[in-house]
C-alpha angles and dihedrals in degrees: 000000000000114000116251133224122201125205137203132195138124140297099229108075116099141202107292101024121121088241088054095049088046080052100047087045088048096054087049097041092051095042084047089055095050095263127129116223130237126188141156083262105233137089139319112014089012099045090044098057087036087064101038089050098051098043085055090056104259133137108255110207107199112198094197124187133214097201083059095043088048089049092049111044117213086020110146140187105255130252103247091058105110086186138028133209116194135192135168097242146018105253082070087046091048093057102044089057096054097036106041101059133069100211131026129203117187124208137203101302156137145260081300090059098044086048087057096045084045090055107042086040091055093044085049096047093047091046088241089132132041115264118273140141123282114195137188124194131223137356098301092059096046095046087053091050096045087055099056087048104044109051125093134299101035097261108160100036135213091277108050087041091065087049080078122061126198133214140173097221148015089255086051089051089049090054093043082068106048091057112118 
Protein backbone atom coordinates (compact mmCIF):
# COMPACT_ATOMS: atom_id res chain seq x y z
CA UNK A 1 0.00 0.00 0.00
CA UNK A 2 1.03 3.66 -0.91
CA UNK A 3 2.06 5.73 2.04
CA UNK A 4 -0.30 8.39 3.05
CA UNK A 5 0.20 12.08 4.05
CA UNK A 6 -2.15 13.81 5.89
CA UNK A 7 -2.57 17.40 5.89
CA UNK A 8 -3.87 19.77 7.99
CA UNK A 9 -4.96 23.76 7.39
CA UNK A 10 -7.71 25.68 7.79
CA UNK A 11 -11.14 25.94 6.53
CA UNK A 12 -11.16 29.17 5.80
CA UNK A 13 -8.96 29.72 2.22
CA UNK A 14 -10.83 29.99 -0.68
CA UNK A 15 -10.56 29.58 -4.38
CA UNK A 16 -8.42 32.15 -5.57
CA UNK A 17 -6.36 32.90 -2.38
CA UNK A 18 -2.60 32.52 -2.34
CA UNK A 19 -3.05 29.62 0.63
CA UNK A 20 -5.62 27.67 -1.83
CA UNK A 21 -3.58 27.79 -4.56
CA UNK A 22 -0.33 26.48 -1.95
CA UNK A 23 -2.90 23.86 -1.17
CA UNK A 24 -3.93 22.99 -4.45
CA UNK A 25 0.32 22.90 -5.53
CA UNK A 26 0.93 20.83 -2.50
CA UNK A 27 -2.05 17.75 -3.46
CA UNK A 28 -0.62 17.61 -6.66
CA UNK A 29 2.52 17.81 -5.73
CA UNK A 30 2.03 14.66 -2.94
CA UNK A 31 -0.34 12.17 -5.53
CA UNK A 32 2.65 13.11 -8.40
CA UNK A 33 5.29 11.84 -5.95
CA UNK A 34 3.31 8.12 -5.15
CA UNK A 35 1.61 9.33 -1.89
CA UNK A 36 -2.51 9.00 -0.87
CA UNK A 37 -4.00 11.98 0.70
CA UNK A 38 -5.48 12.30 3.52
CA UNK A 39 -7.28 15.34 4.70
CA UNK A 40 -10.21 16.49 7.27
CA UNK A 41 -12.36 16.37 4.09
CA UNK A 42 -14.10 19.95 3.90
CA UNK A 43 -13.40 22.93 2.58
CA UNK A 44 -10.16 25.50 2.12
CA UNK A 45 -6.98 23.83 2.80
CA UNK A 46 -8.70 20.66 2.73
CA UNK A 47 -10.79 21.20 -0.41
CA UNK A 48 -7.57 22.78 -2.31
CA UNK A 49 -5.00 19.60 -1.90
CA UNK A 50 -8.22 17.22 -2.38
CA UNK A 51 -8.49 18.58 -5.65
CA UNK A 52 -5.08 18.86 -6.51
CA UNK A 53 -4.63 15.72 -5.59
CA UNK A 54 -7.35 14.26 -7.50
CA UNK A 55 -6.81 16.22 -10.83
CA UNK A 56 -3.24 14.87 -10.68
CA UNK A 57 -4.53 11.45 -10.50
CA UNK A 58 -4.19 10.44 -6.27
CA UNK A 59 -6.36 8.79 -4.01
CA UNK A 60 -7.91 11.47 -1.70
CA UNK A 61 -8.89 9.88 1.72
CA UNK A 62 -11.55 12.31 3.45
CA UNK A 63 -11.87 11.66 7.28
CA UNK A 64 -15.26 13.51 7.59
CA UNK A 65 -17.20 14.32 11.33
CA UNK A 66 -20.83 14.49 12.39
CA UNK A 67 -20.30 16.55 15.39
CA UNK A 68 -18.69 19.28 12.59
CA UNK A 69 -21.28 18.82 10.16
CA UNK A 70 -23.89 19.27 13.10
CA UNK A 71 -22.06 22.41 14.20
CA UNK A 72 -22.00 23.84 10.57
CA UNK A 73 -25.20 23.42 8.98
CA UNK A 74 -25.16 22.78 5.04
CA UNK A 75 -21.38 21.69 5.54
CA UNK A 76 -20.51 18.90 3.06
CA UNK A 77 -17.46 16.34 2.21
CA UNK A 78 -15.68 17.83 -1.09
CA UNK A 79 -15.73 16.66 -4.33
CA UNK A 80 -12.35 15.69 -4.86
CA UNK A 81 -12.56 12.99 -1.57
CA UNK A 82 -12.49 9.00 -3.39
CA UNK A 83 -13.13 7.68 0.17
CA UNK A 84 -14.61 8.78 3.02
CA UNK A 85 -14.02 8.06 6.59
CA UNK A 86 -16.54 9.10 8.79
CA UNK A 87 -16.85 9.50 12.96
CA UNK A 88 -19.26 11.11 15.26
CA UNK A 89 -17.19 13.28 16.60
CA UNK A 90 -14.19 14.90 16.28
CA UNK A 91 -11.68 13.16 19.15
CA UNK A 92 -11.90 9.91 16.54
CA UNK A 93 -11.36 12.13 13.97
CA UNK A 94 -8.77 13.54 15.62
CA UNK A 95 -7.01 10.37 15.90
CA UNK A 96 -7.43 8.96 12.52
CA UNK A 97 -5.96 11.71 11.23
CA UNK A 98 -3.12 11.54 13.16
CA UNK A 99 -2.80 7.50 13.23
CA UNK A 100 -3.55 6.48 10.16
CA UNK A 101 -0.91 8.31 8.13
CA UNK A 102 3.01 7.94 7.83
CA UNK A 103 3.87 11.31 7.17
CA UNK A 104 1.78 15.14 8.22
CA UNK A 105 2.03 18.63 6.54
CA UNK A 106 0.33 21.37 8.15
CA UNK A 107 -0.94 24.31 6.35
CA UNK A 108 -1.83 27.96 7.16
CA UNK A 109 -4.59 27.48 10.00
CA UNK A 110 -6.20 28.14 13.03
CA UNK A 111 -6.65 27.00 16.75
CA UNK A 112 -8.01 23.38 14.73
CA UNK A 113 -4.47 23.07 12.95
CA UNK A 114 -2.29 23.82 16.01
CA UNK A 115 -4.49 21.26 17.86
CA UNK A 116 -3.42 18.70 15.12
CA UNK A 117 0.48 19.64 15.17
CA UNK A 118 0.06 19.53 19.05
CA UNK A 119 -1.26 16.20 18.80
CA UNK A 120 0.71 14.48 16.45
CA UNK A 121 4.03 16.50 18.20
CA UNK A 122 3.00 15.07 21.91
CA UNK A 123 2.28 11.25 20.45
CA UNK A 124 5.69 11.61 18.74
CA UNK A 125 7.45 12.84 21.70
CA UNK A 126 5.96 10.06 24.02
CA UNK A 127 6.80 7.15 21.24
CA UNK A 128 2.78 6.35 21.07
CA UNK A 129 2.97 6.41 17.31
CA UNK A 130 5.34 5.15 15.11
CA UNK A 131 8.12 7.85 13.87
CA UNK A 132 7.29 10.05 10.78
CA UNK A 133 7.72 13.41 9.62
CA UNK A 134 5.59 16.23 10.80
CA UNK A 135 5.80 19.03 8.91
CA UNK A 136 4.46 22.91 9.13
CA UNK A 137 4.46 25.22 6.31
CA UNK A 138 5.42 28.81 6.11
CA UNK A 139 6.62 31.65 8.67
CA UNK A 140 3.25 31.64 11.22
CA UNK A 141 3.74 28.05 12.04
CA UNK A 142 7.51 28.33 12.64
CA UNK A 143 7.24 31.63 14.88
CA UNK A 144 4.79 29.80 16.91
CA UNK A 145 7.02 27.02 17.20
CA UNK A 146 10.23 29.17 18.00
CA UNK A 147 8.28 30.63 20.83
CA UNK A 148 7.44 27.65 22.52
CA UNK A 149 11.32 26.61 22.21
CA UNK A 150 12.90 29.26 22.98
CA UNK A 151 11.62 30.57 26.16
CA UNK A 152 13.04 29.81 29.51
CA UNK A 153 13.45 26.85 31.36
CA UNK A 154 14.27 24.18 28.37
CA UNK A 155 11.00 22.82 28.10
CA UNK A 156 10.74 21.33 25.00
CA UNK A 157 14.62 19.76 24.60
CA UNK A 158 16.96 19.18 21.70
CA UNK A 159 15.12 15.72 20.87
CA UNK A 160 11.73 16.34 20.72
CA UNK A 161 12.67 19.88 18.66
CA UNK A 162 14.01 17.97 15.86
CA UNK A 163 10.44 15.68 15.98
CA UNK A 164 8.94 19.30 13.89
CA UNK A 165 10.24 20.37 10.73
CA UNK A 166 9.89 23.66 9.26
CA UNK A 167 9.57 24.84 5.78
CA UNK A 168 8.93 27.76 4.01
CA UNK A 169 6.59 26.17 1.28
CA UNK A 170 4.48 23.25 0.18
CA UNK A 171 7.41 22.20 -2.46
CA UNK A 172 9.77 22.44 0.50
CA UNK A 173 7.34 20.10 2.53
CA UNK A 174 7.28 17.43 -0.69
CA UNK A 175 11.11 17.31 -0.64
CA UNK A 176 11.23 17.12 2.90
CA UNK A 177 9.73 13.79 2.25
CA UNK A 178 11.52 12.42 -0.07
CA UNK A 179 14.80 12.80 2.10
CA UNK A 180 16.34 9.48 2.93
Amino acid sequence: MLPIVVVFGSSRPREGTATYREALELGSLLAKAGYIVSTGAYRGVMEAVSRGASEAGGHVIGISCDQIERMVPGLEVNQWVTEEIRYNDLRGRLHHLVVESQAAIAMPGGIGTLLEIAYTWGLLQCEEIPSKELIVVGRPWSDIVNVLVEQRGDYVDDAHRMLLKTVDTAADAVKRLEKP
